[in-house]
VEXVOTOR-729478 format. One record per residue (C-alpha): residue number from 1; residue in three letters; x, y, z. Coordinates in steps of 0.2 Angstrom, whole numbers, always signed. Example, Ala and Ser with C-alpha at 12.3 -4.5 7.8 and 13.67 -1.06 7.14 Angstrom:
<r resi="1" resn="ALA" east="+62" north="-22" up="+39"/>
<r resi="2" resn="SER" east="+68" north="-5" up="+36"/>
This chain:
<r resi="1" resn="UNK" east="-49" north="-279" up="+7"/>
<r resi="2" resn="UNK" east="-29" north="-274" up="+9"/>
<r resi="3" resn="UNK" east="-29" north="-258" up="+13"/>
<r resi="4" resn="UNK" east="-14" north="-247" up="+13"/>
<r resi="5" resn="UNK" east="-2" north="-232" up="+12"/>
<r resi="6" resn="UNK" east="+15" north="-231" up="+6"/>
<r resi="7" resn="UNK" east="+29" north="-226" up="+17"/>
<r resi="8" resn="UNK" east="+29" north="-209" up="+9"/>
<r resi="9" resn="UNK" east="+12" north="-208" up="+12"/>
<r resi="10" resn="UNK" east="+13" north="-213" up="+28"/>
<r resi="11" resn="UNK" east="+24" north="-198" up="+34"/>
<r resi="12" resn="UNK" east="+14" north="-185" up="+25"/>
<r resi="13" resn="UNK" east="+1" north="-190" up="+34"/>
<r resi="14" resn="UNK" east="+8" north="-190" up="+51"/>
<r resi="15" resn="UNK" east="+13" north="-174" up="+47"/>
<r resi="16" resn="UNK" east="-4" north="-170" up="+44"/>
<r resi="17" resn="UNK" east="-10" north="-176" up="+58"/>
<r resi="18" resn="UNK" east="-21" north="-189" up="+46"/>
<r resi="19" resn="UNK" east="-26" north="-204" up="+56"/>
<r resi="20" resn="UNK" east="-31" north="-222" up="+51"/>
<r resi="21" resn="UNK" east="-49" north="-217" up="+55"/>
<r resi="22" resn="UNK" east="-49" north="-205" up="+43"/>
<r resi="23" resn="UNK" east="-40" north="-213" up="+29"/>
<r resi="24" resn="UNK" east="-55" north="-228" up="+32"/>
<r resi="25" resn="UNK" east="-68" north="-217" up="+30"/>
<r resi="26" resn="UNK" east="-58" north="-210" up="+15"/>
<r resi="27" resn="UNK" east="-59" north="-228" up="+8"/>
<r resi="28" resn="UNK" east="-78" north="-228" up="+11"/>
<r resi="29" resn="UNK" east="-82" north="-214" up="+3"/>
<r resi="30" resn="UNK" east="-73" north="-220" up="-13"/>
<r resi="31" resn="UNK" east="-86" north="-238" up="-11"/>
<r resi="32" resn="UNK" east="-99" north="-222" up="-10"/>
<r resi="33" resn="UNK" east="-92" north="-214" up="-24"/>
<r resi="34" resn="UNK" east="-93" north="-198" up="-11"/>
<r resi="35" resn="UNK" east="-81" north="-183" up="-15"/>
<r resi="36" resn="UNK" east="-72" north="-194" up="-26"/>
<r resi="37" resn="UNK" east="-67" north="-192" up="-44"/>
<r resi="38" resn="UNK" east="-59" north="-207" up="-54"/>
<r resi="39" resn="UNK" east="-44" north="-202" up="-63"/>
<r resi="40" resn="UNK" east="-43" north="-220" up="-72"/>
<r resi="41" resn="UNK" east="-36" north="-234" up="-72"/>
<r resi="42" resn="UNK" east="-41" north="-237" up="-54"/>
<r resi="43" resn="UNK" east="-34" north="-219" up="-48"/>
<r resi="44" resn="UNK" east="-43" north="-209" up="-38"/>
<r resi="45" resn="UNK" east="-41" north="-190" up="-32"/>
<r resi="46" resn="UNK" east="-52" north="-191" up="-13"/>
<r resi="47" resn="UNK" east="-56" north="-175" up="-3"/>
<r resi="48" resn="UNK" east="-51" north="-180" up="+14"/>
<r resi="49" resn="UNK" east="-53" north="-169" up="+29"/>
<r resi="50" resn="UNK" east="-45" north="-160" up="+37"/>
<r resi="51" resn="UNK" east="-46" north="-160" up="+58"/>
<r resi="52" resn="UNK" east="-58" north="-144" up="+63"/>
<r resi="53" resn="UNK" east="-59" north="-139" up="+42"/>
<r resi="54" resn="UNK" east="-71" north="-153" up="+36"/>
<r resi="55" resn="UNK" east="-66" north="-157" up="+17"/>
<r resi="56" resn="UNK" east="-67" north="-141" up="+8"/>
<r resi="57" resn="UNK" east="-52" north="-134" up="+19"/>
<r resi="58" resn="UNK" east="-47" north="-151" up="+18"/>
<r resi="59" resn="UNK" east="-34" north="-162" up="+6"/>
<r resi="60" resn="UNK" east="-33" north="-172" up="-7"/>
<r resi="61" resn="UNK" east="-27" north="-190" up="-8"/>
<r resi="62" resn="UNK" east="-24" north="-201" up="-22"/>
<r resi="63" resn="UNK" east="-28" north="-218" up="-20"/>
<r resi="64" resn="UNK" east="-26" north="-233" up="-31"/>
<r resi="65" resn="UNK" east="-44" north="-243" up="-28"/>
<r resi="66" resn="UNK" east="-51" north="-259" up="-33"/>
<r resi="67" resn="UNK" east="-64" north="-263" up="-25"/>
<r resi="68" resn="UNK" east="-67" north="-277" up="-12"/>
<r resi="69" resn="UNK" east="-49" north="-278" up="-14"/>
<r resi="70" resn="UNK" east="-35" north="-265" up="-11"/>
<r resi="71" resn="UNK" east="-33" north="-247" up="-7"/>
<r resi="72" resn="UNK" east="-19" north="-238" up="-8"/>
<r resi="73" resn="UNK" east="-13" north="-219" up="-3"/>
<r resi="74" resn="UNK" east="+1" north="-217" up="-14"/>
<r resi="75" resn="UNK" east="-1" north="-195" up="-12"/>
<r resi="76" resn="UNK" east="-8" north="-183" up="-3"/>
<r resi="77" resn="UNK" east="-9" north="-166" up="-4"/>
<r resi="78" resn="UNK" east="-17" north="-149" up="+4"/>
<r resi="79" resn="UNK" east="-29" north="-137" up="-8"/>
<r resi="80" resn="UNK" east="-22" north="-121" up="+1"/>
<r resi="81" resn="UNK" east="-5" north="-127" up="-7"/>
<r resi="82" resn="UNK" east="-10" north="-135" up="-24"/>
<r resi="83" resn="UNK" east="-27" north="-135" up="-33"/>
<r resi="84" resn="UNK" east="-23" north="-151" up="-45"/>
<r resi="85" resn="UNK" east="-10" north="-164" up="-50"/>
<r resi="86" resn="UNK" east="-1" north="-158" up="-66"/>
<r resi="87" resn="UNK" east="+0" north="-169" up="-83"/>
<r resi="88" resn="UNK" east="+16" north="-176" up="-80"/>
<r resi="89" resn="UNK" east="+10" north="-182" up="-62"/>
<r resi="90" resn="UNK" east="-5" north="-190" up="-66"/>
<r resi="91" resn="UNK" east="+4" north="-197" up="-81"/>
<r resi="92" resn="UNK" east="+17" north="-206" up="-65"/>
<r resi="93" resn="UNK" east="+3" north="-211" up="-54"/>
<r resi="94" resn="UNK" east="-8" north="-219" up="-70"/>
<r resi="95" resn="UNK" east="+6" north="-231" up="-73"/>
<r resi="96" resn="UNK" east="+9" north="-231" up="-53"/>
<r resi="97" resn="UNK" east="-7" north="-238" up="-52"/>
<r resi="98" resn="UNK" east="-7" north="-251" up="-66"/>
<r resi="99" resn="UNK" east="+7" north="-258" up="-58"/>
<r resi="100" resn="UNK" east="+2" north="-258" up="-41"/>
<r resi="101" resn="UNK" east="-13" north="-265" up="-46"/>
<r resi="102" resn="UNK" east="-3" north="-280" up="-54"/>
<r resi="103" resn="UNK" east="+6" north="-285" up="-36"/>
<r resi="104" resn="UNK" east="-1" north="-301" up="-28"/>
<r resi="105" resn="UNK" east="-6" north="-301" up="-10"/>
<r resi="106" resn="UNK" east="+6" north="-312" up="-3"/>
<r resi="107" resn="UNK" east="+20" north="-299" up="-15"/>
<r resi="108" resn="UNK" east="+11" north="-285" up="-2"/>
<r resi="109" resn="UNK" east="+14" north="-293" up="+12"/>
<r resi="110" resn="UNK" east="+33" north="-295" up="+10"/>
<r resi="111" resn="UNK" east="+35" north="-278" up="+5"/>
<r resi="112" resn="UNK" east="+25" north="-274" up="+21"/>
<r resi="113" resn="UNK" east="+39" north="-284" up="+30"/>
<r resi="114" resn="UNK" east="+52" north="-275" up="+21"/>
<r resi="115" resn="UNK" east="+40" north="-255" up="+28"/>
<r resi="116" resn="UNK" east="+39" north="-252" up="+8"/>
<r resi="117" resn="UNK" east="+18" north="-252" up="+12"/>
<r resi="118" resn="UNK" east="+10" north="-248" up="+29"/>
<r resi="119" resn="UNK" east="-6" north="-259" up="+35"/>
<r resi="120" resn="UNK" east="-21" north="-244" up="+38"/>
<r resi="121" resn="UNK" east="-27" north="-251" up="+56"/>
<r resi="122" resn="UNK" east="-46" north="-254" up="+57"/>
């Protein structure tokens, strides 16, 4: 499975202190169906934790899944500051997500190359 994060993802969660770890088990718990709710066309809203909060004072991520094959965290955001994505932001990531969904694996890769994608560490 290509799992990933986009660049601005990848700073969010740095800022965030938001490790690899995390994100895997994040990944695992969307296979689980665990905290997870599908927002469709392979777009899913993901309670992640936070370090010390557990996931009720954690975030939420969104994350373009198919699985056995790709994961993707496209945004992330904390509930203290934001309870839900707004119509026209789920409208973005919905076609985000069709088109991300469409990308080959050897398309990924040069775009890795290029630090549009960042490879989650196992």
């Amino acid at each position: 499975m290509l799992k990933l994060k986009t660049k601005w993802f990848n700073k969010w969660a740095k800022k965030n202190t938001l490790s690899d770890k995390i994100l895997l088990k994040t990944i695992s718990n969307i296979s689980d169906n665990l905290g997870t709710v599908s927002l469709g066309l392979g777009l899913y809203k993901v309670r992640t934790p936070k370090i010390g909060k557990g996931k009720s004072g954690g975030f939420r991520t969104i994350v373009v899944f198919k699985k056995s094959h790709l994961a993707i965290f496209v945004y992330g955001f904390a509930k203290s500051e934001k309870d839900n994505l707004n119509n026209d932001e789920l409208k973005y990531f919905k076609i985000l997500a069709k088109d991300l969904l469409k990308i080959s694996k050897q398309k990924y890769s040069e775009l890795e190359m290029l630090g549009k994608f960042i490879k989650i560490k196992e």
